[in-house]
C-alpha positions as CSV (number, residue, x, y, z in Angstrom):
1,X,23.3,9.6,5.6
2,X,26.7,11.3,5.6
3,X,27.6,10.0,9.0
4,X,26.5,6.2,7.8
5,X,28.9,6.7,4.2
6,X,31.5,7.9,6.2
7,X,31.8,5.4,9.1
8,X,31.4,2.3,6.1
9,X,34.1,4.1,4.5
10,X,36.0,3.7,7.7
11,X,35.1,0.4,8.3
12,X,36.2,-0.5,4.1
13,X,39.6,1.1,4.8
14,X,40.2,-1.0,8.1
15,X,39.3,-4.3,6.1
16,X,41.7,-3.2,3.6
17,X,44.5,-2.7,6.3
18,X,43.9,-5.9,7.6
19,X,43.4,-7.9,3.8
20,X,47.2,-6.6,3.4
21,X,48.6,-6.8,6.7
22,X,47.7,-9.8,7.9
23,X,49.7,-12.3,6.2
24,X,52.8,-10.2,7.7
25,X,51.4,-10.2,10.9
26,X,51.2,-14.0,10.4
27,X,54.7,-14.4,9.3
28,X,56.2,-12.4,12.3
29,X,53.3,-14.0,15.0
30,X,53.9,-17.4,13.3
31,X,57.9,-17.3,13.7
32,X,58.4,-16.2,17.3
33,X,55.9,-19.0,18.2
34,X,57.0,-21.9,16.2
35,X,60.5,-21.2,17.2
36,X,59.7,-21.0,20.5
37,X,57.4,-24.4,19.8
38,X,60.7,-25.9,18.6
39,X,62.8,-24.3,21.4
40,X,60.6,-26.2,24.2
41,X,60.8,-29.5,22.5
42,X,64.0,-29.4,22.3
43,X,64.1,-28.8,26.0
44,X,64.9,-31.3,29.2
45,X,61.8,-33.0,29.3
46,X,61.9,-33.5,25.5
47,X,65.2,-34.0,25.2
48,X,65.3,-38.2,25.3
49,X,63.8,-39.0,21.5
50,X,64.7,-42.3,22.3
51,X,62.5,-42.5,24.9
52,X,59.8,-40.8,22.5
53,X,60.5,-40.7,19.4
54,X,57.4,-39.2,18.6
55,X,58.9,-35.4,19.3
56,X,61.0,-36.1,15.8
57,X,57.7,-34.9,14.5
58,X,56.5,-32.6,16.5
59,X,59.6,-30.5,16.2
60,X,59.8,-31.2,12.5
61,X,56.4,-29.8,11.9
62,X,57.4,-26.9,14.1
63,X,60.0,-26.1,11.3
64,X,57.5,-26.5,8.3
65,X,55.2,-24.3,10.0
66,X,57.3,-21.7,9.5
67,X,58.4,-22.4,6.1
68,X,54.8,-22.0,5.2
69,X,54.2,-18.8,6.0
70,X,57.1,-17.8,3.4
71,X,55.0,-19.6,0.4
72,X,52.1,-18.0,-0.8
73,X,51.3,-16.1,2.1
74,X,53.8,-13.6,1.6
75,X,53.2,-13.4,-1.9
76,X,50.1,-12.3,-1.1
77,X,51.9,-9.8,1.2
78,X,54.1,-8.8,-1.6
79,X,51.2,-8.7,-4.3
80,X,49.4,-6.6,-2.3
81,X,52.1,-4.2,-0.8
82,X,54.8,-3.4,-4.2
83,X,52.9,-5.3,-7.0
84,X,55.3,-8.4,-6.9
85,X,54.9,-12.1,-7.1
86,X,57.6,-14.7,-7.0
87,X,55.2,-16.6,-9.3
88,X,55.3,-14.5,-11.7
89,X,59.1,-12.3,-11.2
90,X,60.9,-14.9,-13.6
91,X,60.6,-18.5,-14.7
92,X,63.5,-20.0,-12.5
93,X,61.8,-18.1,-9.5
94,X,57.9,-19.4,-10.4
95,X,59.3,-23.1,-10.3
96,X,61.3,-22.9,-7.5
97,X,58.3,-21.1,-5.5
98,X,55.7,-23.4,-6.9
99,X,57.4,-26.5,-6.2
100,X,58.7,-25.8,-2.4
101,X,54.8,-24.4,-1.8
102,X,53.4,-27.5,-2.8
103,X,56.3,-30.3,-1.4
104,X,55.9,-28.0,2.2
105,X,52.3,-28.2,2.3
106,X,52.7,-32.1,1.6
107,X,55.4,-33.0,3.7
108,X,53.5,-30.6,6.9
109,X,50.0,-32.6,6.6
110,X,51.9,-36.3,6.3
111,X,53.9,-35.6,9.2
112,X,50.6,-35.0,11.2
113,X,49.3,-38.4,9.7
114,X,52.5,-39.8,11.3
115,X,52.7,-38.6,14.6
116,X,48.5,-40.3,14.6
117,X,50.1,-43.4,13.4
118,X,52.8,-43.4,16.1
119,X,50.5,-42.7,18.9
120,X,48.3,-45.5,17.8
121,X,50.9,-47.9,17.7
122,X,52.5,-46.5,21.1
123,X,49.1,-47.7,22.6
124,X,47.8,-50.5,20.8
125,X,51.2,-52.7,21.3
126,X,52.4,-53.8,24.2
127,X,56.4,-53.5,22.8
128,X,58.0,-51.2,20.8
129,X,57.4,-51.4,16.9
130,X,60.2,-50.4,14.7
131,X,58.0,-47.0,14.2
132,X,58.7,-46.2,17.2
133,X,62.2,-46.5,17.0
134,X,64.0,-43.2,17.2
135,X,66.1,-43.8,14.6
136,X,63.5,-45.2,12.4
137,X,61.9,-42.2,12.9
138,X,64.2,-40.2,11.5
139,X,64.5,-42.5,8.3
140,X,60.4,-42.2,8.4
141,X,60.7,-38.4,7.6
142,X,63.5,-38.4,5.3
143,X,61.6,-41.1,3.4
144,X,58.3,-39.2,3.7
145,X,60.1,-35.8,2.0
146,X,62.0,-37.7,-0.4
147,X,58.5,-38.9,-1.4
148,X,57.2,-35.5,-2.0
149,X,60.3,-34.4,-3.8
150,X,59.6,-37.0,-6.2
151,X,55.5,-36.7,-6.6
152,X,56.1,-32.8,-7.0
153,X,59.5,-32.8,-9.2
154,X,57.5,-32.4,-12.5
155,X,57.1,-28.9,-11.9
156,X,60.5,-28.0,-12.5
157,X,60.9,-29.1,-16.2
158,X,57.7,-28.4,-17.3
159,X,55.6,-26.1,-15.1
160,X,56.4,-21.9,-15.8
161,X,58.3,-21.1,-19.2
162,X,57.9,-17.3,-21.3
163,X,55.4,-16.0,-23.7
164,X,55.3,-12.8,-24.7
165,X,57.9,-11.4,-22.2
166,X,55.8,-12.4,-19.3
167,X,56.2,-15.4,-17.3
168,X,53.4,-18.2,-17.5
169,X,52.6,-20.2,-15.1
170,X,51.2,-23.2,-16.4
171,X,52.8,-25.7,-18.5
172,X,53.2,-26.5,-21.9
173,X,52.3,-30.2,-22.2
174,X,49.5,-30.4,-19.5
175,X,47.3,-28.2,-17.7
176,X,48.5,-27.9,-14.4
177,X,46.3,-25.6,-12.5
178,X,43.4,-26.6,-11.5
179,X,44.4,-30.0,-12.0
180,X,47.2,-30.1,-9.2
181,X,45.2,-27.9,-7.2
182,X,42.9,-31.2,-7.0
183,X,45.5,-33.2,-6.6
184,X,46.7,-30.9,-3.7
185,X,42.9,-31.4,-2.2
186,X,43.8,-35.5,-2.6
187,X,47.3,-35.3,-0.8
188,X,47.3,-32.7,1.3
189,X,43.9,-32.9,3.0
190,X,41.3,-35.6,2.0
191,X,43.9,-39.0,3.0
192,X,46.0,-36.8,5.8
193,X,42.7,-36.3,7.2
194,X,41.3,-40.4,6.3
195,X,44.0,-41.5,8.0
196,X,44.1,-39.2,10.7
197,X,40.8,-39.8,12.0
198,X,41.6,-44.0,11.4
199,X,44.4,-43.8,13.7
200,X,42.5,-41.0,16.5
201,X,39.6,-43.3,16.5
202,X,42.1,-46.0,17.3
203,X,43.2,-44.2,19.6
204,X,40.1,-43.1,21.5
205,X,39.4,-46.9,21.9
206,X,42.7,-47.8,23.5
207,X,42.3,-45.2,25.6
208,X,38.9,-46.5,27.2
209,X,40.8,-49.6,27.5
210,X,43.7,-48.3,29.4
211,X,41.1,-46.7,31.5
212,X,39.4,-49.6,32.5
213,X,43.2,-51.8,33.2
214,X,43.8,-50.8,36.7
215,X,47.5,-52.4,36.3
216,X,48.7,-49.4,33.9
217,X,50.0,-46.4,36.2
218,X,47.9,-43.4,36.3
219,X,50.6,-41.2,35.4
220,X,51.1,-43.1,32.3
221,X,47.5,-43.0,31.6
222,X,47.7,-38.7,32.1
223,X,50.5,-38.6,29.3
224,X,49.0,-40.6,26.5
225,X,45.7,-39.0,27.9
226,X,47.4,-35.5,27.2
227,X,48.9,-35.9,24.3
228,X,45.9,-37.6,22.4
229,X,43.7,-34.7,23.5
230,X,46.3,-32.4,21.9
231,X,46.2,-34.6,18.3
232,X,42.5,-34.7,18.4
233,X,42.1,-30.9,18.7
234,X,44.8,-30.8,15.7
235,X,43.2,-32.6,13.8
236,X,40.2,-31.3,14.0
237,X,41.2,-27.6,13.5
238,X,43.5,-29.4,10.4
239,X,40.1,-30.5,8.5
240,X,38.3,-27.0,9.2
241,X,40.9,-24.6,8.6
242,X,42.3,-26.3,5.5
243,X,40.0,-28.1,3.6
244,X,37.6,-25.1,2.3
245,X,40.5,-23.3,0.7
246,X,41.5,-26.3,-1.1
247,X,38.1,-26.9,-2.3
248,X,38.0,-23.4,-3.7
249,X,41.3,-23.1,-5.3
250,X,40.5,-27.4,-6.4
251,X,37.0,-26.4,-8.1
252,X,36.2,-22.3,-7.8
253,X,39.9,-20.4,-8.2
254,X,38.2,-18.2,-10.5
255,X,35.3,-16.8,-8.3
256,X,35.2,-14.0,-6.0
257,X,39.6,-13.3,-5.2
258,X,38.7,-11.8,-1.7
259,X,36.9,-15.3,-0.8
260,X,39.7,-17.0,-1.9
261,X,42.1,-14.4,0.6
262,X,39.9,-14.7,4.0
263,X,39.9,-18.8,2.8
264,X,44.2,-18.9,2.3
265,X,43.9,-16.5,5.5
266,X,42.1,-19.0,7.9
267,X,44.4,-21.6,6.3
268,X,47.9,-20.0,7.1
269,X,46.5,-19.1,10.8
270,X,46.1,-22.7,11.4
271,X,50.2,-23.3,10.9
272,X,50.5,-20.9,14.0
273,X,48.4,-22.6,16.2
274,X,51.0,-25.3,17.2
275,X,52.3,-23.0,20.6
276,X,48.3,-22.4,21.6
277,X,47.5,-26.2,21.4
278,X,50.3,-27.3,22.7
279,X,50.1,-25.1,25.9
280,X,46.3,-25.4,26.6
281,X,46.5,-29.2,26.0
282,X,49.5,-30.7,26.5
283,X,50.9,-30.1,30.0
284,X,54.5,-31.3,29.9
285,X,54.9,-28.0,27.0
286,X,53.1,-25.9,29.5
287,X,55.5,-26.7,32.2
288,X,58.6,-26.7,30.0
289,X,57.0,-23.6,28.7
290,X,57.2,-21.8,32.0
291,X,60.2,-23.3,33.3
292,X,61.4,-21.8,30.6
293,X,60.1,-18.2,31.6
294,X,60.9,-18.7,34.9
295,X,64.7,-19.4,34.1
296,X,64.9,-16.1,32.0
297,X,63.8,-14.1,34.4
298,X,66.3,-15.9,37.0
299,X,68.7,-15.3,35.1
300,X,67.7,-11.3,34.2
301,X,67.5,-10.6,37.8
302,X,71.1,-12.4,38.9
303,X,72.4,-10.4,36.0
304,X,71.1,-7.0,37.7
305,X,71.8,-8.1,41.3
306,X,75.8,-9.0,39.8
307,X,75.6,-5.3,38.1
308,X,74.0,-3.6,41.8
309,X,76.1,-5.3,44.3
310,X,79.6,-6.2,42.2
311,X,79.8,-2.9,41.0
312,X,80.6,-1.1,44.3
313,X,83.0,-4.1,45.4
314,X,85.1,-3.6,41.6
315,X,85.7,0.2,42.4
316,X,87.1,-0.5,45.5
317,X,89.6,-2.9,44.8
318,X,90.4,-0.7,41.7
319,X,90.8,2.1,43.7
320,X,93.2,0.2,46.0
321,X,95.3,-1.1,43.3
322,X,95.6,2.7,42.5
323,X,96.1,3.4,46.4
324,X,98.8,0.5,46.1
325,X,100.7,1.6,43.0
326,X,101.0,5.2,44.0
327,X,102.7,4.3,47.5
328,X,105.1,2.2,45.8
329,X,106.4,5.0,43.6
């Protein structure tokens, strides 16, 4: 009996470890591999937008990925670690926090909707739109976080104020929470996701049809092929890992609070998972991936083989010189 309360005790204390560690193992995971995400598709291959423009998103979504990790997940690090919440430090530091935590999550799952939309169009139309300009790309994003800035810019003159020494977080004039929660379940995952699986079912259909049209090239038909695969898998994993915790927090933030952690857990591990994807289904990022490797490592050993072999050849002439300089005294 002894034996069975220790080893649960055990196993309690490991849970704990991992409750408060996690979301700093996600930060630091979460960084190297969106950087790296951002560092390939900003490689050779990816290089030409122009070409396809649709990278403008993919690299963008890179960066929000990270940002992410440095909302409430690290709160949740820092709540759990010292006892402090940016939420709740001071008022200019609980609207700041609260506002970039919501426009972040907005902006990341509209970008996603995007890059469906510009896939669809890519196959569905024989020419280029004007969405698939680069350059209207571009103006497509900026538009889309302007957006966002707006819809979430209420927060800062009347979400967070004092009472009683202690910073609130709601507002004065409205309830905020859970209302914007449920807004937050209407923006950031029920339409993203509408719309997502509109444009992927659009795009399953063209596909068939490029299959059948022997004139298209088959290495055409690999990319879009590839690529698809890739949003399909992403959007999948998007409904799963982010739509229960926005249900919770939307209808049941004030049930069980280590439910609501495992749910903002799963949520935050989904943001890492761009590399993963990327690299078991897109295989352009795989190969850029270890070209990438492979040129490190090139590089590493021509820096040793300069060190071995010039080394050697430097004291030589040195001692020359030396040889040289005393003879002429």
């Amino acid at each position: 009996m002894k034996n069975h309360f220790n080893g649960t005790n055990i196993s309690l204390k490991i849970f704990s470890f991992f409750i408060i560690y996690y979301p700093l193992i996600l930060i630091i995971l979460g960084t190297i591999l969106n950087l790296l995400t951002f560092i390939i598709l900003c490689r050779t291959t990816f290089k030409n937008a122009r070409k396809r423009p649709t990278i403008h998103y993919m690299r963008t979504i890179a960066i929000f990925d990270i940002l992410i990790l440095y909302g409430w997940n690290l709160d949740q690090y820092l709540e759990r670690t010292i006892g402090i919440k940016m939420t709740n430090y001071s008022v200019i530091s609980c609207k700041i926090f609260t506002f970039l935590n919501y426009f972040i999550y907005h902006v990341s799952a509209w970008l996603r909707v995007f890059i469906c939309f510009d896939r669809y169009l890519s196959l569905s139309r024989l020419h280029r739109t004007w969405f698939s300009i680069s350059k209207n790309v571009l103006i497509l994003i900026s538009f889309l976080m302007l957006s966002f800035i707006l819809i979430n810019l209420h927060i800062f003159p009347f979400v967070c104020y004092y009472e009683n020494d202690q910073v609130n977080t709601e507002s004065r004039y409205y309830t905020i929470y859970p209302m914007w929660d449920r807004v937050n379940l209407i923006i950031y995952n029920c339409l993203p996701f509408s719309f997502m699986i509109i444009f992927n079912s659009g795009i399953i259909y063209h596909l068939i049809l490029l299959r059948r049209i022997s004139t298209v090239r088959k290495t055409s038909r690999i990319q879009h092929r590839s690529i698809s695969i890739t949003l399909l898998l992403t959007t999948c994993l998007f409904f799963l890992m982010t739509t229960p915790v926005s249900i919770a927090y939307a209808y049941f933030s004030h049930r069980n609070e280590h439910i609501l952690y495992a749910l903002d857990s799963i949520l935050y591990t989904y943001h890492i998972l761009g590399f993963p994807v990327y690299f078991l289904t897109f295989r352009e990022f795989r190969r850029e991936f270890f070209k990438l490797i492979t040129l490190y490592n090139c590089r590493k050993c021509k820096n040793l083989s300069t060190i071995h072999h010039d080394t050697p050849i430097k004291n030589v002439v040195n001692h020359l010189f030396i040889i040289s300089d005393t003879s002429l005294k």
